[in-house]
N, C-alpha and C positions, 0 to 999 in steps of 0.2 A: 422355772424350766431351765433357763439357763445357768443357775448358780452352780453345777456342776460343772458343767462344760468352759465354762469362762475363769476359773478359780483358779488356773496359772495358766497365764496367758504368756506365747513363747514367740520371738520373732521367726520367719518364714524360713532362714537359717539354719536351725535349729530341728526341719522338720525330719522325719524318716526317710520322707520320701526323697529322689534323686534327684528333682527338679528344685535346684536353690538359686535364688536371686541377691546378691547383690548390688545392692543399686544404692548410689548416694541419696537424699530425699530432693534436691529440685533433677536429679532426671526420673525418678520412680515418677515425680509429679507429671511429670512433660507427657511421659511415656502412657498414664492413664490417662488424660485428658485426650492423648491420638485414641485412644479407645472408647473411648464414650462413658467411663466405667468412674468408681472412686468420686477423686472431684470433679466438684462439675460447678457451676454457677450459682448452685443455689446452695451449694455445699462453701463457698469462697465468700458468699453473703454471710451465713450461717459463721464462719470463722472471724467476721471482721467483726462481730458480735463483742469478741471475747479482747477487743484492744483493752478496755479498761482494766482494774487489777481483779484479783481473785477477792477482795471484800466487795465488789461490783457485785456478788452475782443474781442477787434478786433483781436487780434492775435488767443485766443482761437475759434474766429468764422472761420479763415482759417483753423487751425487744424483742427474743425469738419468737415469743407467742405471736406479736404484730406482725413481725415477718413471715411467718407460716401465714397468716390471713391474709396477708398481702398474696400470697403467692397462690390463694387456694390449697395451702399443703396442711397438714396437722402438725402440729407444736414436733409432736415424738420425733414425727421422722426428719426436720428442720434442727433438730437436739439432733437427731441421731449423724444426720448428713455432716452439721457442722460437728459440736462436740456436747458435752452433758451440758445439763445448766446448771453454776456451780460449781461449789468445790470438784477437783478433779479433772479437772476441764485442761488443763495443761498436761496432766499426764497420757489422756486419752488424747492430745494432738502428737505429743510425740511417739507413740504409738503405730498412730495410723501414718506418720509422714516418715518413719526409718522402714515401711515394710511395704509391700504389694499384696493388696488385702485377699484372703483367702478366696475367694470365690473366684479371682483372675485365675490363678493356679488351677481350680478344678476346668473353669473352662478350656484353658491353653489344653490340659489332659484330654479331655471329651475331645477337642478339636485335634488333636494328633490320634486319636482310637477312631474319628471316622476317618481319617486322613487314610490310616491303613484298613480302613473296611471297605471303601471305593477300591482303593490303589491294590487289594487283594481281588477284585473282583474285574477287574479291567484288563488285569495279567493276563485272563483267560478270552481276552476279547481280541487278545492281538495273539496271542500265542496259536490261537485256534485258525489263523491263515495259513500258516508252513503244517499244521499237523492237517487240516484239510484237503493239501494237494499231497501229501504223504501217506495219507490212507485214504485218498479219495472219495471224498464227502462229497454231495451233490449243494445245492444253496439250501433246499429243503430242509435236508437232515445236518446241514450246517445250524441253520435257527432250531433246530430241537439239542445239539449239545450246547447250543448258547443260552437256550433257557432253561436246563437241567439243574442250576441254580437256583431258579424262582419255587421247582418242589417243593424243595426242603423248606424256603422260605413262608413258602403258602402254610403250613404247617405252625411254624413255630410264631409266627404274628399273634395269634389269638392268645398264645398259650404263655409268651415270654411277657404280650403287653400286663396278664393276669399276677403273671409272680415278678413285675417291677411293681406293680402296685403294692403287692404286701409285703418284700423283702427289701423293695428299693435298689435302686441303679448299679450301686454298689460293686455287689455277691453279683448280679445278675451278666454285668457285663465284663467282670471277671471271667466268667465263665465262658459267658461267650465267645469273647477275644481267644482266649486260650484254646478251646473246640476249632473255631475256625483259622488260626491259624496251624493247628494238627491238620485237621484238611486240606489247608495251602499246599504244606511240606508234601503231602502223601499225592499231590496231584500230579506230577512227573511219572510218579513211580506208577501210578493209576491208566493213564494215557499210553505209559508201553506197553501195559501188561493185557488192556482190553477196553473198547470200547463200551461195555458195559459197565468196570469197575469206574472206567472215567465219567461216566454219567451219575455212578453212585457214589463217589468222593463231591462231586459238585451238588447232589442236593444234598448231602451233610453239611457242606459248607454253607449251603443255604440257607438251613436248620438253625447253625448256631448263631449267622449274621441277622436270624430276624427281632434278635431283640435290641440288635444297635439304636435303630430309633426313637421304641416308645423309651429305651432307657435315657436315653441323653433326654428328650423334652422334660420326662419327670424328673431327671435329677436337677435340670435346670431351672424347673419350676422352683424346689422349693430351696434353692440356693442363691437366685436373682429376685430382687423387688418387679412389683407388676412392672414399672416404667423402664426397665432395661433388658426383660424377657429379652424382647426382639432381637435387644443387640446382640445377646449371648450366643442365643440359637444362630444367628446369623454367623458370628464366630466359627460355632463349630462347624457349620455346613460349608464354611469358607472353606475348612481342613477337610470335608468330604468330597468337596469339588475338585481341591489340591491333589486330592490322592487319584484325580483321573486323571491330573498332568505327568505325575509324579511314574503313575503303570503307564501311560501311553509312551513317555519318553525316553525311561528307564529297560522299559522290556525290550524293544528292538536292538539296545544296543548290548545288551546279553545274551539273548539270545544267538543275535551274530558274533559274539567273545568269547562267550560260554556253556551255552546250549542251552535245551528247553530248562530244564532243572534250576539252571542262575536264577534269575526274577521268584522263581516261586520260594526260594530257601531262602532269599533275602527278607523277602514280608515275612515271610513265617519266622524268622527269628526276632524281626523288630515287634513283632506281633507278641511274642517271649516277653521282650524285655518289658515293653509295655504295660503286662500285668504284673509283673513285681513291683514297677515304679506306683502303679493302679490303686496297689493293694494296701499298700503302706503310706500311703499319703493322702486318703480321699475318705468322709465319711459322709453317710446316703443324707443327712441334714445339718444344716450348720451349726446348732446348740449343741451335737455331737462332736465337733469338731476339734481338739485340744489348740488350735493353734490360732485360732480366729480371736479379733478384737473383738472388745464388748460394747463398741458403737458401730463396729460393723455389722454385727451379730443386731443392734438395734434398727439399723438401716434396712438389713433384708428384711425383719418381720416388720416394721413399721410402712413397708412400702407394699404390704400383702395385705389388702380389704380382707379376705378369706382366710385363714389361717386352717387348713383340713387335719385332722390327725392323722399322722402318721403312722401310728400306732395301732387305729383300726381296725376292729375283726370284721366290720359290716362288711354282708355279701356284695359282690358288685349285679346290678340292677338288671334285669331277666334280659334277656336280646331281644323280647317282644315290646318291652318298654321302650326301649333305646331306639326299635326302629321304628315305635309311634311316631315319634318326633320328626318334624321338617328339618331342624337344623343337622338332627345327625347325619340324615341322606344328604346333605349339603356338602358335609364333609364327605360324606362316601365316594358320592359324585365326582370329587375334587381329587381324592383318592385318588379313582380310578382314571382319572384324563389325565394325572399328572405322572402316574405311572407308566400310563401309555404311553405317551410321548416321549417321555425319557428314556423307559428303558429301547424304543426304536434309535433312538439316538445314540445311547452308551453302545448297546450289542452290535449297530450295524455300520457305524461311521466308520472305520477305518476300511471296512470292505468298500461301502459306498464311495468313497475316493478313489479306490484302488479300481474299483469294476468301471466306472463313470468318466471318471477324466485320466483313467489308466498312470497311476502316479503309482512309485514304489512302495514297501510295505514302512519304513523308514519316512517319506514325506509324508506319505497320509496319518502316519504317527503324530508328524509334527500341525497338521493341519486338523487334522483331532484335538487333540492338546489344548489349542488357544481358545477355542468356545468356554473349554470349563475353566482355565484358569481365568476370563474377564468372568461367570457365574461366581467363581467363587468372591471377586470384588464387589460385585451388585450384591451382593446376598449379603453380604454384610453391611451396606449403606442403605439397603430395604430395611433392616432391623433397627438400624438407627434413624432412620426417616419415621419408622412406626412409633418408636419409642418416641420423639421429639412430636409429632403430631397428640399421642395420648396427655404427655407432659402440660401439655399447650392448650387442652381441653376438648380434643376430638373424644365422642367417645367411641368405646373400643370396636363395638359393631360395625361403625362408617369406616372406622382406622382397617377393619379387615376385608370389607370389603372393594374398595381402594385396591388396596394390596392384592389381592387375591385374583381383581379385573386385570389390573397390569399385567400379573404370573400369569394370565391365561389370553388374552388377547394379543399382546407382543407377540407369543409364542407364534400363536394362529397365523395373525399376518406375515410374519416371517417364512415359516411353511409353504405358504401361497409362492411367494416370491421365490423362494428354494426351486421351484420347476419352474424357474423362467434364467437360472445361472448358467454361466456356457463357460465356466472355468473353474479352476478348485481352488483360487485366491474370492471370487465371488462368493461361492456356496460357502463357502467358511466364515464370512462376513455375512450371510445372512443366516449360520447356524451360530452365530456369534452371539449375533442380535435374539433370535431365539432362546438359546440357552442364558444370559444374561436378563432378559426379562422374565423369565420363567421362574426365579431366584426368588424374587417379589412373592411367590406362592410361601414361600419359609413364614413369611408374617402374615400368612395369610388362612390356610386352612391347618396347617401346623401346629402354629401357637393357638387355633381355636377350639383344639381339643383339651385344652386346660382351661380355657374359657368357660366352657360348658360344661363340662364334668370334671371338678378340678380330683376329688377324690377318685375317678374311676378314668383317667386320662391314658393311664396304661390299656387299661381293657379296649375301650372304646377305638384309641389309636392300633391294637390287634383286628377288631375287626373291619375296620377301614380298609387295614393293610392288606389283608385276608383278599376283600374285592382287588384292593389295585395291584396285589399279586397277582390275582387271575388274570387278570386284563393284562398284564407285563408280559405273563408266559403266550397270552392269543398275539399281542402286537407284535413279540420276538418272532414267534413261529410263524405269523402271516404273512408277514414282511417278505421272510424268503421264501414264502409258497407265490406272493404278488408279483415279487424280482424273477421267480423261476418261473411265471405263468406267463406278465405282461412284457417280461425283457427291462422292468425300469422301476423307480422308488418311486417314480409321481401320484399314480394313484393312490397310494398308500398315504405317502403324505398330505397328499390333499384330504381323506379321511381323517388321519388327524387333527388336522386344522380347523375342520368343520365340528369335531366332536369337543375342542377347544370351547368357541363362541358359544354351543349349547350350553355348556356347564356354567360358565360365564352367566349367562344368565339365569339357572334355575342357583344359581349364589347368590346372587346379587339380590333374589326374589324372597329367601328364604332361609338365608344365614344369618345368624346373630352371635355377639358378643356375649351377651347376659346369661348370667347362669342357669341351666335347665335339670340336671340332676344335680 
């Protein structure tokens, strides 16, 4: 399988793509050890194998085999972590210790394409204050152009999760990015011209941004070994959280520079560049890949119990099948609470500052901000907390439900505690604490849809999304019919919090790790 793809093998350097590293080999080393990625302990075991000479190597191939038993691991991927066994064995170290192994590279990618798929959709979350008291919105019809975005999105979840499955991440988020940053650009031009073309450039925008997530979990699936999924997916959601720091902090100060148009032509050209760099340096599996070692290339597949074709014509499995099953509502469920919550938090937190502790539209920028940049910290030590649990002998079911109670109860209690704050340095510390624990869900119902359906992970993550889309556009829209009815966010939030703990439990009751289709 792989004797084509590995058959000139070229340092990272060398690649097409714009994204080059050079790095001496003990900081490349330093640098993937902060990441959890590459070497790792059992990979530095694995290398001290190889002190002896290269006429050693039958002997060094029983050590590796003892050490993989020792460890609970297989021979392959203890060969694969450290280096071959036998001949060869020194070419393939220098190799992997002058380069930063391919699959870093795709992620950093993935994690900069959600960076700018938040960071394009939070523009319209602050921008939407000055055009609301400029055309005079009420809070009502403020939450229905805040969720004009979830349309287009409810739409394309089923339909993009079906064609990452058969085309792969690839072609798919090529497209996407490109589409939705065409929508970015045209949303200035949309907003002067009419409140209706403004509502119908944001559900196009929604359209193209629904296939950002099932694409990034499959391509991460079949790019990462089982034991470092977590940390991947954590990576990139770090860059998805980033890109709510990145629109909350950036948009105010352009808008007051430059006007409405600055922020949006900014994402929408980085959004450009993105898919040329995308296009040319990334392929949807790693034995495609021209520029990948050929023990790194052993490490991802040896670290995959499952190996799914890729290639696959099989249909994906009827939607009455899918919804027999307990664990898929598990995720549904999860879905949908976790969409709820959020998207109340993304669409209404800089209002809720501004309307509550009457702060300007510039500090509740900044008091927005800090929740998702510490989420995007947690979401990345949740991935590698799971990964190091799984490693260790948890298995995968316990390891996600763990995970999954944290992402949902933190949230909860925090909530409660939100209608009892009497300052906007308080409520931001306890949406801090919410949005940081809520991160923990990334290893949680996320990665479970490769669990379960590794071949149909796209589909399946479309219609999950499908519910927690709907549920995103009712929590947007409610919100400011609860704000315009009751004078305040508490009721609302207290409904969230409570619909937290429910799900929380039918998870915990009913989710599994083991595979079902």
């Amino acid at each position: 399988m792989a004797a084509t793809s590995t058959g000139s093998l070229k340092p990272l350097q060398h690649s097409s793509s714009s994204l080059s590293f050079h790095r001496n080999p003990i900081a490349t080393k330093k640098a993937l050890l902060r990441f959890g990625f590459g070497v790792r302990k059992s990979q530095i075991r694995c290398e001290n194998l190889h002190s002896s000479s290269e006429s050693n190597g039958k002997r060094r191939g029983e050590a590796v085999v003892a050490a993989a038993k020792k460890r609970n691991q297989s021979p392959e991927r203890c060969a694969a972590e450290g280096r071959l066994i036998g001949g060869g064995a020194s070419e393939a170290i220098k190799e992997v210790r002058t380069m930063m192994p391919e699959r870093i590279k795709v992620v950093i990618l993935t994690a900069c394409m959600m960076c700018l798929c938040n960071a394009d959709r939070v523009v319209m979350s602050v921008a939407v204050v000055p055009l609301a008291d400029k055309l005079g919105w009420s809070s009502s019809f403020l939450g229905v152009v805040q969720s004009s975005f979830l349309w287009g999105y409810i739409f394309s979840s089923v339909i993009g999760g079906a064609l990452v499955d058969r085309y792969g991440g690839k072609r798919v988020l090529a497209w996407g990015v490109a589409l939705w940053s065409l929508a970015t650009l045209l949303t200035p031009w949309a907003a002067a011209h009419s409140t209706l073309a403004l509502l119908c450039v944001r559900a196009f925008f929604g359209l193209a941004e629904g296939v950002a997530l099932p694409s990034m979990t499959t391509l991460l699936s079949r790019w990462f070994p089982t034991d470092e999924r977590a940390s991947a997916v954590g990576i990139s959601m770090a860059g998805f959280h980033m890109g709510n720091v990145v629109g909350l902090l950036l948009t105010p100060l352009m808008l007051s520079s430059i006007g409405i148009s600055g922020p949006f032509i900014l994402f929408a050209s980085l959004g450009l560049l993105w898919v040329s760099t995308w296009s040319s340096g990334v392929t949807n599996n790693p034995q495609d890949s021209p520029f990948i070692t050929r023990s790194e290339l052993r490490l991802i597949q040896a670290g995959k119990p499952v190996q799914p074709s890729t290639n696959s014509t099989k249909p994906n499995p009827s939607l009455r099948l899918l919804l027999s099953k307990l664990p898929t509502w598990a995720i549904i469920f999860a879905n949908v609470t976790n969409n709820w919550g959020y998207f109340v938090l993304l669409s209404w937190m800089p209002v809720y500052f501004q309307t509550v502790f009457n702060v300007n539209l510039k500090q509740a920028a900044w008091f927005s901000a800090l929740p998702w940049a510490t989420m995007a910290i947690s979401g990345y030590y949740a991935g590698a907390a799971s990964d190091f649990l799984i490693r260790t002998g948890h298995s995968v079911t316990s390891v996600r439900k763990i995970m999954q109670s944290i992402g949902f109860m933190g949230p909860g209690l925090s909530l409660l505690c939100l209608n009892f704050a009497k300052s906007p340095s308080c409520a931001a510390v306890f949406m801090t604490i919410a949005l940081s624990l809520s991160s923990f869900s990334q290893a949680g119902f996320l990665l479970n849809m490769q669990d379960i359906a590794p071949q149909y992970a796209g589909f399946l993550h479309g219609i999950s999304n499908c519910a927690g889309t709907l549920a995103a556009i009712v929590s947007t829209i409610g919100t400011g019919y609860f704000v315009q009815w009751l004078g305040s966010f508490q009721t609302f939030l207290t409904v969230t919090a409570f619909l937290y703990f429910a799900t929380t439990v039918f998870w915990i009751l009913f989710a599994t790790g083991e595979r079902v289709f």
